[in-house]
BAFI-406284 format. One record per residue (C-alpha): x, y, z; residue in three letters; residue number from 1. Coordinates in steps of 0.02 Angstrom, whole numbers, plus 50000, padded with zeros to 5 digits. Layout:
NODE  u  v  w  type  seq
NODE  X  Y  Z  ala  NUM
...
//
This chain:
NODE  u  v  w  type  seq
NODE  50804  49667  49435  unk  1
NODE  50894  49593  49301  unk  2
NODE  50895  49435  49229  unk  3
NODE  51043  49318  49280  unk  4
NODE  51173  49265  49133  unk  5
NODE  51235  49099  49132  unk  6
NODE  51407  49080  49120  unk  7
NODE  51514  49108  48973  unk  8
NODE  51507  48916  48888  unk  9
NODE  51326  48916  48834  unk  10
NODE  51358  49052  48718  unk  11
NODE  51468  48957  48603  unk  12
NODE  51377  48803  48613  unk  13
NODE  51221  48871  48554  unk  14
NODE  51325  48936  48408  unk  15
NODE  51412  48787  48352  unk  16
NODE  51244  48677  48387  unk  17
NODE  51171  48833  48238  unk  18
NODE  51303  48797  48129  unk  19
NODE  51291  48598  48129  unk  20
NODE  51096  48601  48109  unk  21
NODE  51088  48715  47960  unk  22
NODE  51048  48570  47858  unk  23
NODE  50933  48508  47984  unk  24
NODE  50744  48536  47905  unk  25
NODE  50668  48717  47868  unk  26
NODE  50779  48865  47943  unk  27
NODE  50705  48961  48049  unk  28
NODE  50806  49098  48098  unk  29
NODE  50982  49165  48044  unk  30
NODE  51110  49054  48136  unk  31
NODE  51235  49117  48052  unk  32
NODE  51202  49304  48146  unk  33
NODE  51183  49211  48266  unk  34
NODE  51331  49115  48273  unk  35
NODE  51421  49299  48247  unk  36
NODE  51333  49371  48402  unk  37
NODE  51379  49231  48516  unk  38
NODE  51572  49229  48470  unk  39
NODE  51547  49427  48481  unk  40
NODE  51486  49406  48675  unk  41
NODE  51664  49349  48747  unk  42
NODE  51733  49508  48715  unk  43
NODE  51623  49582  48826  unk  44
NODE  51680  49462  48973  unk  45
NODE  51859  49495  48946  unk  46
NODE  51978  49548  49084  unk  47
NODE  52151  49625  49060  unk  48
NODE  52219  49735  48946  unk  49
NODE  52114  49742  48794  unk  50
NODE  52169  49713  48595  unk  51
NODE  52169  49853  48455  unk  52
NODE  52054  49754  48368  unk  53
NODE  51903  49738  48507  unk  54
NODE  51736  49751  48429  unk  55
NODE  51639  49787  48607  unk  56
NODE  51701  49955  48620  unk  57
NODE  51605  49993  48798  unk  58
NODE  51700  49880  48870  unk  59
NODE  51911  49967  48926  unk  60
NODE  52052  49882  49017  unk  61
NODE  52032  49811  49183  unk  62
NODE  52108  49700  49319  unk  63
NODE  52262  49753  49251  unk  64
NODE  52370  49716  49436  unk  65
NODE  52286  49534  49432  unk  66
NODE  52418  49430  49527  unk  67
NODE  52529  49574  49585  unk  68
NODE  52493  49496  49777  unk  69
NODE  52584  49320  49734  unk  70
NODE  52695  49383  49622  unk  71
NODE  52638  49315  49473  unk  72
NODE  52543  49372  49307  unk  73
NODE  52359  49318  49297  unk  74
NODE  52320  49484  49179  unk  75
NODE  52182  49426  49042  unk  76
NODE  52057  49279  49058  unk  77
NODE  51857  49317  49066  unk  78
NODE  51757  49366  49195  unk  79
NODE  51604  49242  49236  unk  80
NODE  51423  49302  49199  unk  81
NODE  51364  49459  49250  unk  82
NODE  51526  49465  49406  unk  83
NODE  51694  49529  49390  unk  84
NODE  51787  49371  49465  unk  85
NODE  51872  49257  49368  unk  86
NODE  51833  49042  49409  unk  87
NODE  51962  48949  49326  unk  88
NODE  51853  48796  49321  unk  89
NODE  51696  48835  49244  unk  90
NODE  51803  48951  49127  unk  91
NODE  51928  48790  49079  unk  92
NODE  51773  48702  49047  unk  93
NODE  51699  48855  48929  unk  94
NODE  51870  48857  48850  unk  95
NODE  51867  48636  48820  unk  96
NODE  51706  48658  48733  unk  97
NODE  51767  48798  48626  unk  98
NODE  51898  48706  48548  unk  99
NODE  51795  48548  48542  unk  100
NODE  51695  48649  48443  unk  101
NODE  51814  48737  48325  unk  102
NODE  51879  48550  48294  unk  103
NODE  51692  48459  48252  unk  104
NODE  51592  48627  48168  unk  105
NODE  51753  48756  48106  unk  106
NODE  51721  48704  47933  unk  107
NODE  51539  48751  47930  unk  108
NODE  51621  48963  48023  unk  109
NODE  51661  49082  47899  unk  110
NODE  51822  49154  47884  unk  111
NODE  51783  49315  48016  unk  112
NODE  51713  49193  48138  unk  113
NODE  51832  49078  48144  unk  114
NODE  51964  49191  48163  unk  115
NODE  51868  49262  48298  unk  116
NODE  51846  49098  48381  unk  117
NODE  52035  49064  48388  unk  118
NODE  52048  49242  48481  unk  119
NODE  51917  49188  48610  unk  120
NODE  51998  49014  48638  unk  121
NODE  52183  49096  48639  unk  122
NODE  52139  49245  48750  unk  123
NODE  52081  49108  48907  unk  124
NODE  52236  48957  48862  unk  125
NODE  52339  49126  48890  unk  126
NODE  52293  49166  49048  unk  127
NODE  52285  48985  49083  unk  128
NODE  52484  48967  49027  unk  129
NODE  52492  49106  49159  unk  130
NODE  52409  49025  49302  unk  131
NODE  52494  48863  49272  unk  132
NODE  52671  48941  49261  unk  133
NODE  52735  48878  49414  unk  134
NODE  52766  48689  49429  unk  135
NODE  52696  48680  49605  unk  136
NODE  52554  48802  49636  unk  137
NODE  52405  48832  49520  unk  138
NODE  52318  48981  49511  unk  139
NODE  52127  48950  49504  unk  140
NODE  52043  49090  49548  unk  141
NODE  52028  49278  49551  unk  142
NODE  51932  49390  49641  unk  143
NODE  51844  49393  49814  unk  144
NODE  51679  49347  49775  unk  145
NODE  51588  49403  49924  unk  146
NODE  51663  49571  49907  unk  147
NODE  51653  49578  49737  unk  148
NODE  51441  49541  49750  unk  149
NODE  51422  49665  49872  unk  150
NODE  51457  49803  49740  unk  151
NODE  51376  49839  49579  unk  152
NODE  51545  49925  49487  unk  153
NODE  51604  49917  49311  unk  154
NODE  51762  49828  49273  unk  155
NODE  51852  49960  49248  unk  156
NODE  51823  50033  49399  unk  157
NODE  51817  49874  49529  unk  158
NODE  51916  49914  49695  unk  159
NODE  51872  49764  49797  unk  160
NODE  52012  49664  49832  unk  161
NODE  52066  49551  49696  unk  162
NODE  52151  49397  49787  unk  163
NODE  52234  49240  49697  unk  164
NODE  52158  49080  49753  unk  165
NODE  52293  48918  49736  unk  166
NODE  52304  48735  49723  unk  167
NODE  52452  48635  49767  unk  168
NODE  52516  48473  49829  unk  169
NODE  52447  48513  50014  unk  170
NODE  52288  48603  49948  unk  171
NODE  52222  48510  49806  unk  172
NODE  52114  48529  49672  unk  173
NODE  52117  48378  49546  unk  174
NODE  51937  48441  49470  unk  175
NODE  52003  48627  49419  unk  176
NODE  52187  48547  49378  unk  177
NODE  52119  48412  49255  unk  178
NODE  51985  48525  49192  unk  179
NODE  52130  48664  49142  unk  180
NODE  52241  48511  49074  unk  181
NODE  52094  48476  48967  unk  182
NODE  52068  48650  48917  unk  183
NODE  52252  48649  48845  unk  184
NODE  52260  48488  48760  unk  185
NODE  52081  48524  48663  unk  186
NODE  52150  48702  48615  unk  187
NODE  52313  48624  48564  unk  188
NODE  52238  48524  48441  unk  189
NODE  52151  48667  48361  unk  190
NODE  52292  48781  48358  unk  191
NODE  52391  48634  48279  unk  192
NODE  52365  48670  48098  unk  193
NODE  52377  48857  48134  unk  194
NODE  52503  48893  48252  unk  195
NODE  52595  48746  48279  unk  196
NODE  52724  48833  48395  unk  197
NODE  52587  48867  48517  unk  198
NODE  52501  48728  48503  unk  199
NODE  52670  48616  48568  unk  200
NODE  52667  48751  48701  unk  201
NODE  52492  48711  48752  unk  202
NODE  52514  48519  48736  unk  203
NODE  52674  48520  48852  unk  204
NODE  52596  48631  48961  unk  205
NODE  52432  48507  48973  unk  206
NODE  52540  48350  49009  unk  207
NODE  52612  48440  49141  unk  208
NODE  52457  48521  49224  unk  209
NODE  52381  48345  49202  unk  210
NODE  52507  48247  49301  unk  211
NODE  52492  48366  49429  unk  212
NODE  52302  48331  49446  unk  213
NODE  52349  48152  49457  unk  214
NODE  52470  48151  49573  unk  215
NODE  52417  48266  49737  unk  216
NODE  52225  48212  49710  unk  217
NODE  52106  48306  49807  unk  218
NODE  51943  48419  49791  unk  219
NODE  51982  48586  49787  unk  220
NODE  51801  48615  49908  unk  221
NODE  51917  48560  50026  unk  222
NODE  52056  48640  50003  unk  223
NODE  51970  48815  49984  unk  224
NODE  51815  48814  50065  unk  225
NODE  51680  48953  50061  unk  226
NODE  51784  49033  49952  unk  227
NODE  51720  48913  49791  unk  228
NODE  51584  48857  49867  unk  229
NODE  51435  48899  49836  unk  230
NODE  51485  48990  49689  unk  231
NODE  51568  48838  49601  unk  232
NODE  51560  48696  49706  unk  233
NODE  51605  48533  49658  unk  234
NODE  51459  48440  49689  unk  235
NODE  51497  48263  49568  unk  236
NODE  51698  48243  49623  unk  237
NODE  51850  48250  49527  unk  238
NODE  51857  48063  49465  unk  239
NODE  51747  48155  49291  unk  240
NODE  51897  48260  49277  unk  241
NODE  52040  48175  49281  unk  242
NODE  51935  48053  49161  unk  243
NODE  51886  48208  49039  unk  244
NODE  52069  48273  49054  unk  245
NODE  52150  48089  48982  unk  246
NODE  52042  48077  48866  unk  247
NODE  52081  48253  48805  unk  248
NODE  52250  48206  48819  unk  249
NODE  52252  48043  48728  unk  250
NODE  52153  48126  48582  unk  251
NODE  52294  48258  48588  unk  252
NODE  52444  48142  48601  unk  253
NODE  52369  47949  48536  unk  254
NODE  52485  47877  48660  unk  255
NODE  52454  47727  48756  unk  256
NODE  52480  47789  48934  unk  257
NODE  52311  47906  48925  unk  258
NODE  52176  47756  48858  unk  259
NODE  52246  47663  48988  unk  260
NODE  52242  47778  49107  unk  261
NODE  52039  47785  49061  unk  262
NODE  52030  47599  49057  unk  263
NODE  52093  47584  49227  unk  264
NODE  51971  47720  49309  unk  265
NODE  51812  47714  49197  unk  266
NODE  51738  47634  49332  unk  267
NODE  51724  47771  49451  unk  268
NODE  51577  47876  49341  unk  269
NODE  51510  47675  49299  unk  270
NODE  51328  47724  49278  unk  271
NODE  51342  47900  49286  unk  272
NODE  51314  47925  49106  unk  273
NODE  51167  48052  49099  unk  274
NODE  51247  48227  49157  unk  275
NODE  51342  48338  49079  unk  276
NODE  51416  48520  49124  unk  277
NODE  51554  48606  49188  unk  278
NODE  51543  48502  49375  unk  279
NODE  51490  48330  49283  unk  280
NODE  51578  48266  49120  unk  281
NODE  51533  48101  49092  unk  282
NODE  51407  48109  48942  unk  283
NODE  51554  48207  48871  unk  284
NODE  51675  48091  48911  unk  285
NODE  51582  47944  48838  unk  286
NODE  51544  48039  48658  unk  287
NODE  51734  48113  48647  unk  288
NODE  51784  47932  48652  unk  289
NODE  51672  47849  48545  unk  290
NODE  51731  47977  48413  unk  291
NODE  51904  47951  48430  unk  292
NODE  51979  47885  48258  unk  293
NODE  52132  47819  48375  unk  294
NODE  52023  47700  48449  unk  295
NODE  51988  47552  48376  unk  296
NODE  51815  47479  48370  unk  297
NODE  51822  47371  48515  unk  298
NODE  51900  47475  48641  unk  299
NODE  51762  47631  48570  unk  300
NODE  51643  47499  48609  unk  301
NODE  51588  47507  48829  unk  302
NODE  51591  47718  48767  unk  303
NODE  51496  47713  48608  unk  304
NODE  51362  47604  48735  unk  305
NODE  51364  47737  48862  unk  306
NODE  51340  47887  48739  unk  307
NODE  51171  47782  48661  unk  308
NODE  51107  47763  48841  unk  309
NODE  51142  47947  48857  unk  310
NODE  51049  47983  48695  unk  311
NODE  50895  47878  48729  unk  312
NODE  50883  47951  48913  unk  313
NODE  50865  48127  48812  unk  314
NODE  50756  48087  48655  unk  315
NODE  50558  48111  48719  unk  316
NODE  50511  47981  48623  unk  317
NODE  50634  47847  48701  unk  318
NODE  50569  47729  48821  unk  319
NODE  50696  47784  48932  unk  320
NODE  50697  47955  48925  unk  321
NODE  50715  48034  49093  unk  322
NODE  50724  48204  49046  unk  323
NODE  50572  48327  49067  unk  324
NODE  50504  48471  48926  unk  325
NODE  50420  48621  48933  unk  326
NODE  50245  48630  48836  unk  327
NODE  50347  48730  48719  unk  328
NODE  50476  48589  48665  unk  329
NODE  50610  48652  48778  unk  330
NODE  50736  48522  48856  unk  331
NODE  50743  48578  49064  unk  332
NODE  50817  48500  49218  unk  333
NODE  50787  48560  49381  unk  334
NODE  50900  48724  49464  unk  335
NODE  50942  48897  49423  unk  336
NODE  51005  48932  49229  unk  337
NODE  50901  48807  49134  unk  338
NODE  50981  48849  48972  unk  339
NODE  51132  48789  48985  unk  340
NODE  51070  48600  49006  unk  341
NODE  50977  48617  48804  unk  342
NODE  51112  48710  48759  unk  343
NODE  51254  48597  48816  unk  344
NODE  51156  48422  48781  unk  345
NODE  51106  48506  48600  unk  346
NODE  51316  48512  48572  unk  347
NODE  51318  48322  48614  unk  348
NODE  51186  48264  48513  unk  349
NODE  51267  48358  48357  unk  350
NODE  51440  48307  48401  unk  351
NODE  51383  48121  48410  unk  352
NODE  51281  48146  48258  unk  353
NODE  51424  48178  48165  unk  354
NODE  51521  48015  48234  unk  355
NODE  51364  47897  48171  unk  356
NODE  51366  47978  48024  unk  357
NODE  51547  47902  48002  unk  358
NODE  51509  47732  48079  unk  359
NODE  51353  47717  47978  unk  360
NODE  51253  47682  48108  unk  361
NODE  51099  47723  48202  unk  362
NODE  51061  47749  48410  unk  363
NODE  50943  47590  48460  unk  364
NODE  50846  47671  48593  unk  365
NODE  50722  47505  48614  unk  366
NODE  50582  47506  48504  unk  367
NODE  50648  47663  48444  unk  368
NODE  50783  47714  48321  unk  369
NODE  50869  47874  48320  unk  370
NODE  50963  47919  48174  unk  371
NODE  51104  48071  48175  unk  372
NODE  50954  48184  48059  unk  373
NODE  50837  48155  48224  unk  374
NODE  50993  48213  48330  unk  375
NODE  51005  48347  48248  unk  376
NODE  50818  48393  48237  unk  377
NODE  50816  48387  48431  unk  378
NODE  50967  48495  48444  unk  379
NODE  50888  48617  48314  unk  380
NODE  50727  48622  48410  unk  381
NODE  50808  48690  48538  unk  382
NODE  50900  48822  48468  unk  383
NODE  50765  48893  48363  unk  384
NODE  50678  48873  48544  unk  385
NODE  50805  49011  48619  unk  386
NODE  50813  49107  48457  unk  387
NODE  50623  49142  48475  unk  388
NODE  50518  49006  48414  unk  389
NODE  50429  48977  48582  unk  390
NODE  50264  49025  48672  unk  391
NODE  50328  49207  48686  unk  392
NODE  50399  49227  48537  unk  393
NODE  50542  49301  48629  unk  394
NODE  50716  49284  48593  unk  395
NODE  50835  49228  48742  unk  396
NODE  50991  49296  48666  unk  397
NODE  51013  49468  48679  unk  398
NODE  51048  49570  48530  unk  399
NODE  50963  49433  48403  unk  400
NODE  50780  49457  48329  unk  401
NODE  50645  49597  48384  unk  402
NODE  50606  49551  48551  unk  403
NODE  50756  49510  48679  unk  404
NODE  50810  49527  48870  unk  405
NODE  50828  49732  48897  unk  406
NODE  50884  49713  49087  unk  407
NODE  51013  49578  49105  unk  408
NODE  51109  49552  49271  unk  409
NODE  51274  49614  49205  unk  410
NODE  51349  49753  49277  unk  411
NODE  51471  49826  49153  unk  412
NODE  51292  49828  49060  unk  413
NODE  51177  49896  49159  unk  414
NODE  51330  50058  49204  unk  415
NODE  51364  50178  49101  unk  416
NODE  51519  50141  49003  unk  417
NODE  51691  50240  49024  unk  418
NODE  51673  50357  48854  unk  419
NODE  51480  50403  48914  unk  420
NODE  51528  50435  49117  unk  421
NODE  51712  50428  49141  unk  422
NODE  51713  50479  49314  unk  423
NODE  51749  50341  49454  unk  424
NODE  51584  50230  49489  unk  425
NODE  51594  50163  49664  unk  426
NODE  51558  50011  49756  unk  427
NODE  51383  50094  49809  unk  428
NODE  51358  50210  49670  unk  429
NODE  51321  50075  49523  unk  430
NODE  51154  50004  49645  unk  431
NODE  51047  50133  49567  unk  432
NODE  51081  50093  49394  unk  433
NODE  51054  49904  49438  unk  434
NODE  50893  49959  49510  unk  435
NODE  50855  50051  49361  unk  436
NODE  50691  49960  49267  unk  437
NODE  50751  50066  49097  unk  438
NODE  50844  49949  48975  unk  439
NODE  51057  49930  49017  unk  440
NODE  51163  50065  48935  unk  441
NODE  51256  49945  48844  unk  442
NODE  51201  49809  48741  unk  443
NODE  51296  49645  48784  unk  444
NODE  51267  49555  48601  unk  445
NODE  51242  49384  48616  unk  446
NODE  51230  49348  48801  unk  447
NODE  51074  49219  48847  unk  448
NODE  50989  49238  48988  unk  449
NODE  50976  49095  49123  unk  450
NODE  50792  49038  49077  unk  451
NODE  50684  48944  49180  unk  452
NODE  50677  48893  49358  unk  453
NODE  50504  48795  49349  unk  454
NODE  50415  48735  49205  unk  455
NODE  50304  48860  49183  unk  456
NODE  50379  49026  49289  unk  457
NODE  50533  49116  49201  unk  458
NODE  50605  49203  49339  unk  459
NODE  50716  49356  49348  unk  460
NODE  50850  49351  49481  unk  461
//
């Protein structure tokens, strides 16, 4: 059986964090093919109608009729791990972090993957313009999920039903709302500079999204049951993201309205300063704003305190750490898909790194100081970690170094792809090749595996 991908955002982050640590002692491995391969991966997790210029050539049009039952156009976006479903809110969160990262680290791309980047942010604020394009419903999801896991088909060939799942002011969902607002004011920025057209589009688009979180508040568990639950539950609230969408919003804009707006509802995640992910943003939402050059020192000040708790509760040699590592150096937290908590922490650590470095100043952790070089040393450890320096000497990313994942739980991987068996691959049909214990057919470059579920047992699921 293969092993289970995590979902699309760990990919870039591991890239970015490669990029940033270059300078970060020895090298160990080549982050910058690295950095290729994990841009490379979103192409094989794209839905729709597919570009001249795709690279992953296995992969063909799909999901082409997405929306056709509502009446609207919800063609394009990405499909979540190894599934053929689309969840708007861990993909808005994927697509937040992307930009974040082509704003911090797109200076240290080259050319090719930058340009590359910019595709992979624009083909998800797309689909996102398209499931936003009504004023009162939101389109947030794609996809039956229990039919769709009860059939191992390509793509390409999926037949179980592909329902729209909506928000609106009497079914709300503040969480995937303000996560998609955030999505669209973070890619706004980056497209300022090169596509300033689309960029206003995606920055009107955000203020409107956002105010719609705001105003019919609600968790969108409620509102749509078993059908998000328990495949992307909201487990922390939506207080995070309404928080992580004005601050996105006030970096976009530097008006008034949006710091205020934080101000006045910081308190809710009060505390909560150790988590971050696509259900929990507060670590993120404390080091965006303590980076901010539109805040002045003073208001920066309560967030600049809660990143440094953040980053002592990480560092193993803190007196507060809190966080647990594998006898090979790895960073893990308990639950399934272990790598995307080093991965996504790893981001932080280099993100903030780069704000001390322009405050001149270090994290007090106690007795301990932590300068941005030991940020990024951590961060680096962990990369090299899932590149291959680790008891197995094993590479979690497929496609990078002599020894990856063969058998990943991805099913337009493990079929055979359209040009090699372009006959019609049924619901039933694909279980033999996901039985299959020969390597997948097609070779999804860049995807990471989940990693760990205990300390010392990698598990395949």
């Amino acid at each position: 059986m293969g092993r289970k991908l995590m979902n699309v955002l760990w990919f870039m982050l591991l890239g970015v964090t490669l990029m940033s640590v270059r300078t970060a002692g020895e090298a160990k491995h080549d982050y910058e093919d690295a950095l290729t391969k994990c841009i490379l991966f979103f192409e094989g997790q794209r839905s729709g109608k597919l570009p001249s210029n795709q690279r992953m050539t296995w992969r063909k049009d799909s999901a082409i009729q997405d929306g056709s039952d509502i009446q609207m156009d919800l063609v394009g976006g990405y499909y979540d791990a190894g599934d053929n479903v689309k969840y708007n809110f861990p993909m808005a969160f994927t697509t937040t972090l992307l930009a974040w990262s082509a704003l911090e680290f797109g200076q240290d791309m080259g050319t090719s993957d930058l340009n590359h980047t910019l595709d992979a942010i624009r083909w998800a604020t797309d689909y996102f313009l398209k499931s936003t394009a009504r004023p009162d419903v939101i389109a947030v999801q794609v996809g039956d999920p229990y039919r769709d896991h009860l059939c191992w088909e390509r793509p390409e060939d999926m037949d179980t039903p592909r329902t729209v799942y909506t928000i609106d002011q009497y079914k709300p969902g503040s969480e995937v709302s303000a996560e998609m607002a955030a999505a669209l004011a973070a890619s706004s920025l980056v497209f300022k500079s090169f596509d300033p057209k689309y960029s206003r589009v995606l920055l009107e688009r955000a203020i409107q999204v956002f105010k719609f979180a705001d105003t019919y508040k609600g968790n969108y568990n409620d509102s749509l049951g078993h059908w998000v639950c328990p495949f992307y539950c909201d487990f922390g609230g939506y207080q995070d993201d309404l928080l992580w969408g004005a601050a996105w919003l006030y970096k976009a804009t530097n008006t008034s309205e949006y710091f205020d707006y934080i101000q006045q509802n910081i308190h809710f995640i009060s505390g909560l300063f150790t988590e971050f992910g696509w259900d929990s943003k507060n670590a993120g939402i404390n080091v965006l704003l303590s980076g901010l050059e539109n805040t002045s020192s003073n208001n920066s000040e309560p967030f600049s305190s809660e990143a440094d708790r953040f980053i002592c509760s990480v560092l193993p040699e803190s007196p507060t750490n809190s966080v647990k590592y594998s006898p090979g150096g790895l960073l893990f937290k308990p639950g399934n898909s272990n790598m995307q908590h080093p991965t996504a922490i790893s981001f932080l650590f280099v993100a903030y790194a780069a704000y001390l470095d322009r405050a001149k100043r270090v994290v007090s952790c106690g007795s301990v100081s932590a300068t941005p070089s030991r940020l990024r040393e951590l961060a680096k450890s962990q990369a090299d970690y899932i590149l291959g320096s680790n008891p197995l000497s094993m590479s979690y990313m497929v496609g990078y170094g002599e020894r990856f994942p063969q058998k990943i739980h991805h099913r337009g991987s493990t079929l055979p792809s359209i040009d090699a068996h372009p006959q019609h691959i049924g619901c039933d049909d694909g279980t033999p090749y996901f039985q299959s214990e020969g390597p997948n057919p097609n070779v999804l470059v860049g995807a990471i595996v989940g990693g760990w579920v205990t300390l010392s047992v990698f598990k395949s699921t």
